[in-house]
N, C-alpha and C positions, 0 to 999 in steps of 0.2 A: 669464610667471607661470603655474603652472600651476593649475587648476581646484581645486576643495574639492569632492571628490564626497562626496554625501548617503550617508551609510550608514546603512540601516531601524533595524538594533538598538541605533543613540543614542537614538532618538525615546522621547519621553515625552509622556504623554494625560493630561490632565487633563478633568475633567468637574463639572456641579452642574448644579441644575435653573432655567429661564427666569423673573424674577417676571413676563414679558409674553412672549410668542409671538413669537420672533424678536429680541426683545434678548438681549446680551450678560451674563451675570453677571461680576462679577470676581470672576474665577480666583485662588486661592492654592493655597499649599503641600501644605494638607491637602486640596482636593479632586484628588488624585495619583490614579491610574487604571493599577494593575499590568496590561499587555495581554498577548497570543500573537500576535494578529494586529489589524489597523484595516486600515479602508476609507474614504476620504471621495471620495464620488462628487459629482460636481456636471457639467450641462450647461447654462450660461449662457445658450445663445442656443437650441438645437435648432431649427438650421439646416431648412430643408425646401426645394425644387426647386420653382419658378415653376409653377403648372399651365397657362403660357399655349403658345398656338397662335402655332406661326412658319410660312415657308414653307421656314424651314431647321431641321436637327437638331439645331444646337445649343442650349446653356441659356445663359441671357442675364441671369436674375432668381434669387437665392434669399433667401430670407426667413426674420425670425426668431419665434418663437414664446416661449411659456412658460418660463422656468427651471425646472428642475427639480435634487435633489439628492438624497442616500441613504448611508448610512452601516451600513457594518459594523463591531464591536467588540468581541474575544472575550478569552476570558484565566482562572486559578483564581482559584475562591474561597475569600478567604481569610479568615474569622471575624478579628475582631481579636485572642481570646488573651483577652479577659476577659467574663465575662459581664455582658449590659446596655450594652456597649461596642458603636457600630453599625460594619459594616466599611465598607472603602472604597466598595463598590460603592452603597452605602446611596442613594444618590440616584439611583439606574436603581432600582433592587427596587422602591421607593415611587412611580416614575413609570410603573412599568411596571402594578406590582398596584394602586394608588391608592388605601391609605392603611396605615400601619403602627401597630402599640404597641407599649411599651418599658417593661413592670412591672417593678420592682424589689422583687423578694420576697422572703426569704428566712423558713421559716416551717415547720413539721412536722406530722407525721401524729397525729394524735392517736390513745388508744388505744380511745375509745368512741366511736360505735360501733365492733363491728369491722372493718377495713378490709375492700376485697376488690381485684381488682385493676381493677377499674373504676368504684368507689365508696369516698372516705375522705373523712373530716374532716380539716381543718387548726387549727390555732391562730389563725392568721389568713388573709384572704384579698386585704385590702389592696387594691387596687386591679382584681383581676382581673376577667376580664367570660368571656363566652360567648364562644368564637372566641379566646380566648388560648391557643397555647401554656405549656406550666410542663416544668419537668425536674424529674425525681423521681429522688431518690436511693434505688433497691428493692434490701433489701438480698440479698443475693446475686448480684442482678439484672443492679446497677449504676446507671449514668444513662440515662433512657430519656427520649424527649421524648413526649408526650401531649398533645391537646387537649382545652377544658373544652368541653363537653358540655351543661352545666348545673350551676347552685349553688344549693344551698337552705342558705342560713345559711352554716352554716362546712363543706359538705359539699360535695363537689367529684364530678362528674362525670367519665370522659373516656374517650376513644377514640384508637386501638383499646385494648384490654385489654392492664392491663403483662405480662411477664414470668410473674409473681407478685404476691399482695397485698403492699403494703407492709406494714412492722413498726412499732410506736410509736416513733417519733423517729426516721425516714426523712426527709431532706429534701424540700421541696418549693420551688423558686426562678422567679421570672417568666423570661420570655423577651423579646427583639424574636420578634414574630409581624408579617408582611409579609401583607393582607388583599387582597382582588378589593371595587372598589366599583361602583355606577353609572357614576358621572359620572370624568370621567379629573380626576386631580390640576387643578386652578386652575394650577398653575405644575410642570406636568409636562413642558412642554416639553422638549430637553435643549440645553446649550449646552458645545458638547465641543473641544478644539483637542489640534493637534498639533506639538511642538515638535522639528526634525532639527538637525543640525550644518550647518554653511553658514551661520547665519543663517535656514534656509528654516522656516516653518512657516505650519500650516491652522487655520482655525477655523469649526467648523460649528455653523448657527443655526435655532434649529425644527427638531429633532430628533425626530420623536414615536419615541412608548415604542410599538412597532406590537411587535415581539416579542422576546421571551427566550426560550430556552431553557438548560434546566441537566440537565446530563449527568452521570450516574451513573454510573464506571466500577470492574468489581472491581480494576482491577491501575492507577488513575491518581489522581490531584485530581479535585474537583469542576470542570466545564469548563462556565461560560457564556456565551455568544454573544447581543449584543444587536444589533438593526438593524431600520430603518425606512428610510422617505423623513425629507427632512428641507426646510428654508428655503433656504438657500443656503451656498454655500463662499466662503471669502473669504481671502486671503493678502494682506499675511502677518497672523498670527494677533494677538491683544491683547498687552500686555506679558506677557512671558514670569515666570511664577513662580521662576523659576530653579530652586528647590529645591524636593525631591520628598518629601513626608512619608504614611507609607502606616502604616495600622493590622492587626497579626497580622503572623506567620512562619511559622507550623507549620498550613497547611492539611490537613484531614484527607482521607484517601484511602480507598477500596475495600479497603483491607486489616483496617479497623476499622468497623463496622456490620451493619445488617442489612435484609431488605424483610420487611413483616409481608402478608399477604394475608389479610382477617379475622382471625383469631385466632392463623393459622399462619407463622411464619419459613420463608419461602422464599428457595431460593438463587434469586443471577441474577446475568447476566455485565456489561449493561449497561441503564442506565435513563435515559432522553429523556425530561424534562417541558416542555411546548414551551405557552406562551403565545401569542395572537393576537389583539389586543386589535381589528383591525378598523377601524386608523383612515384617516378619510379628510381629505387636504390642500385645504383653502378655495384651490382654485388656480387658480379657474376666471370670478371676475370680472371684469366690463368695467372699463376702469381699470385695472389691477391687472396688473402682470408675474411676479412672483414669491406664493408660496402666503403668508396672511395669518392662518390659522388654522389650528386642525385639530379634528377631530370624530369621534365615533364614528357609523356611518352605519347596521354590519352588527353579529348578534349575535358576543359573545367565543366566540372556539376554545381550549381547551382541550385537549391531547392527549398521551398517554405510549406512547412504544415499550422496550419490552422484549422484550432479548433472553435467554434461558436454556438453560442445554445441557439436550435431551433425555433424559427418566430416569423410574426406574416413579414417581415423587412427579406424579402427575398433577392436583394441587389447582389449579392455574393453567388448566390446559386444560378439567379440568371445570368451571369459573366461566366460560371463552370458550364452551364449548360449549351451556349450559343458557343463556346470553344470561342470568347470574345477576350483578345488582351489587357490587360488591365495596368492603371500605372496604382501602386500600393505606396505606401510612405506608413511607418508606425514612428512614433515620437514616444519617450518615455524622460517623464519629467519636466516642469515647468520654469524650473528654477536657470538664470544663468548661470553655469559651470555647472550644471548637475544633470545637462540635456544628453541623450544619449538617442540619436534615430537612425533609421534603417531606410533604405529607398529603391526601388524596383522599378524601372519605366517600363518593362512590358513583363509582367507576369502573365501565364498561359495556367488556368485553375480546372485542375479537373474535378469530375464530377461525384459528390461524395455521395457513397451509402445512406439510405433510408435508417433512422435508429428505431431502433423498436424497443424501445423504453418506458417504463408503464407509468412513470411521472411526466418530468421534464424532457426533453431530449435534445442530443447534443448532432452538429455534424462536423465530422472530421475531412477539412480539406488538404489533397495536397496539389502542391504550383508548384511549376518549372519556369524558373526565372532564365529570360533571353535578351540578347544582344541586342541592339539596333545598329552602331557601327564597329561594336567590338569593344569587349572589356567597360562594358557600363549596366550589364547584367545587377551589378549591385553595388552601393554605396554606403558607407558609415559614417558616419558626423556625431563629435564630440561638443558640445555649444555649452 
C-alpha cells in the first residue's frame, strides 16, 4: 500500500486567543486563518552532551533540558468587505496591539461651524473617543481614514489633515481601531493548529503576540507576518473543524491608496510597520519543564522601513535629515469595508544611504515610531 504523502498547500490554520496561558480554545469554523506561509517549531527535549570527564573520548550521557517552541505565520490582509465587520485575523491584531474598538457610526458634518479639514462638527458623535479612527466621506476627496484628536461637544478633531475640508452632509462613520496598551491582553495568548491531508496535523499552545508586521507594497496585498516563541507543539492537533469560514474577498492592494507625511502625499514603493512587543517566556522555573507564562520584561519596539525611488520631492529626506518628527498615516484602499490604514503621530526617520545605482535609484528609510503620552506610537483602522 503505498504512502499518503502530506502536500503543504491542503493545510488549513486555524487560530483564537487562549482564556489561560497554554490551554486550548475550541477551534471552529469561523476562526479559519487564510496563510502564505506557517512555521510551527518545537524542541521537546533540547538534548545537550554530558559535561563529564572520562579517560576515553567518547560520550556516554546526554541530557534533556527545557522545551521550547516558536512559530511563524504570514499571509494578506483581508478586511472582511463591510464596515464594523472584524476580519479574520481579528484575534492576532488585539493580541498583538492589546485592546481594540468597534464604533458603529454613521453621522454627518454639520454646516456650522465651518468645517476645515482638521476641525468639523458632527450631528452626532455616539460613542467615539480619543484614539478612534472614523472614515469621512470628503467630497471630492473621497474616503479618507483619520484620527480623533480630540472632541469638544459635537466637534471633532483629527489628524493628519483630510484632503480638503469637508462639505455639509459629508459622511462621517466609526471604524475597528486596533490600540497599543500597557499590559498584554489577559487572554492574549494564541492557540493556533494546523490541519494536512494524511490525517497529520499540529497544534501550538502559548503562543505570545511577540511580533507583527504588516507590509505595504505599491504593486501587491497587504502582507502580514506574525511569530513569537510559544508553549509547546503537540500532534496531532484537537478535532479538526472541518470547514473553513473566512470574512472578505477583495483585499485592497498598493494600486489604491496613499502615504501622507505631515500634510504632504508622498509616493513610495514599499512600507514595513513592524511591532515588538518584548515578550518574555515564564520558562525558567524549578519544577517546571515547559514555559508557564508569559510577560513583558523590555520596552515595546515600534519600527517602519520605507523604501522610495529617488526624485527632486526631497520632503521625506529633509524630515530624516533635520532629525524633525513627523506624523505618517498610509491608507490602503478606497473602497468601504476594504480600507485598511496605519497611523504614526510622531515618527523619528533616519537618514538613509546615498544608492549608487547606475539607472533609477532607490532610498531605503528606517523610522522609530514614538509615544506622546503613551501607547499611541501606533494605530490600525479597518473602514
Amino acid at each position: 500500500m503505498p504512502n499518503t504523502y502530506v502536500v503543504g498547500r491542503f493545510g488549513r490554520v486555524y487560530g483564537a486567543q487562549e482564556a489561560a496561558y497554554g490551554t486550548s480554545a475550541v477551534l471552529a469554523a469561523t476562526d479559519a486563518v487564510r496563510h502564505l506561509n506557517v512555521k510551527f517549531g518545537q524542541n521537546p527535549r533540547n538534548r545537550v552532551n554530558s559535561p563529564e570527564r572520562n579517560t576515553h573520548p567518547s560520550l556516554i550521557n546526554r541530557f534533556t533540558r527545557r522545551k521550547t517552541a516558536d512559530y511563524m505565520l504570514s499571509g494578506i490582509l483581508y478586511p472582511s468587505g463591510t464596515i464594523n465587520t472584524v476580519p479574520d485575523l481579528d484575534f492576532a491584531l488585539k493580541a498583538v496591539f492589546g485592546a481594540s474598538t468597534n464604533v458603529t457610526l454613521a453621522t454627518t458634518v454639520a454646516a456650522s461651524p465651518a468645517p476645515t479639514a482638521t476641525v468639523f462638527t458632527v450631528a452626532s458623535v455616539g460613542t467615539l473617543a480619543v484614539g478612534d479612527a472614523v472614515l469621512v466621506n470628503v467630497t471630492g476627496g473621497g474616503l479618507q481614514v483619520r484620527w480623533i484628536t480630540a472632541i469638544n461637544t459635537l466637534a471633532l478633531t483629527v489628524a493628519p489633515a483630510l484632503s480638503a475640508a469637508p462639505t455639509t452632509g459629508d459622511t462621517v462613520k466609526g471604524c475597528i481601531t486596533y490600540k497599543l496598551t500597557t499590559a498584554l491582553l489577559a487572554t492574549g495568548s494564541l492557540n493556533l493548529a494546523r490541519y494536512l491531508n494524511g490525517g497529520i496535523s499540529y497544534e501550538m499552545n502559548g503562543c505570545a503576540p511577540e511580533s507583527l508586521r504588516l507590509t505595504f507594497d505599491a504593486n501587491n496585498e497587504i502582507i502580514w507576518e506574525l511569530s513569537g516563541p510559544a508553549q509547546k507543539r503537540t500532534r496531532p492537533a484537537q478535532t479538526d473543524p472541518a470547514t473553513f469560514t473566512t470574512a472578505g474577498s477583495q483585499p485592497p492592494s498598493g494600486l489604491t491608496g496613499y502615504l501622507r507625511i505631515n500634510a504632504t502625499a508622498e509616493e513610495f514603493l514599499t512600507a514595513a510597520f513592524e511591532i515588538k512587543n518584548n515578550i518574555t517566556l515564564d520558562n525558567f522555573a524549578f519544577g517546571t519543564s515547559q514555559a508557564q507564562a508569559m510577560f513583558r520584561a523590555k520596552k515595546r519596539e515600534v519600527t517602519v522601513n520605507m523604501t522610495t525611488m529617488s526624485s527632486d520631492d526631497v520632503t521625506i529626506l529633509d524630515a530624516a535629515e533635520n532629525t524633525a518628527d513627523t506624523v505618517a498615516l498610509i491608507q490602503c484602499g478606497l473602497t468601504e469595508g476594504n480600507i485598511v490604514a496605519a497611523y504614526c503621530p510622531r515618527l523619528e526617520i533616519d537618514t538613509p544611504d546615498d544608492s549608487d545605482a547606475e539607472e533609477t535609484t532607490q532610498l531605503a528609510y528606517r523610522a522609530t515610531a514614538k509615544g506622546t503620552a503613551g501607547n499611541d506610537e501606533l494605530y490600525l483602522a479597518l473602514a
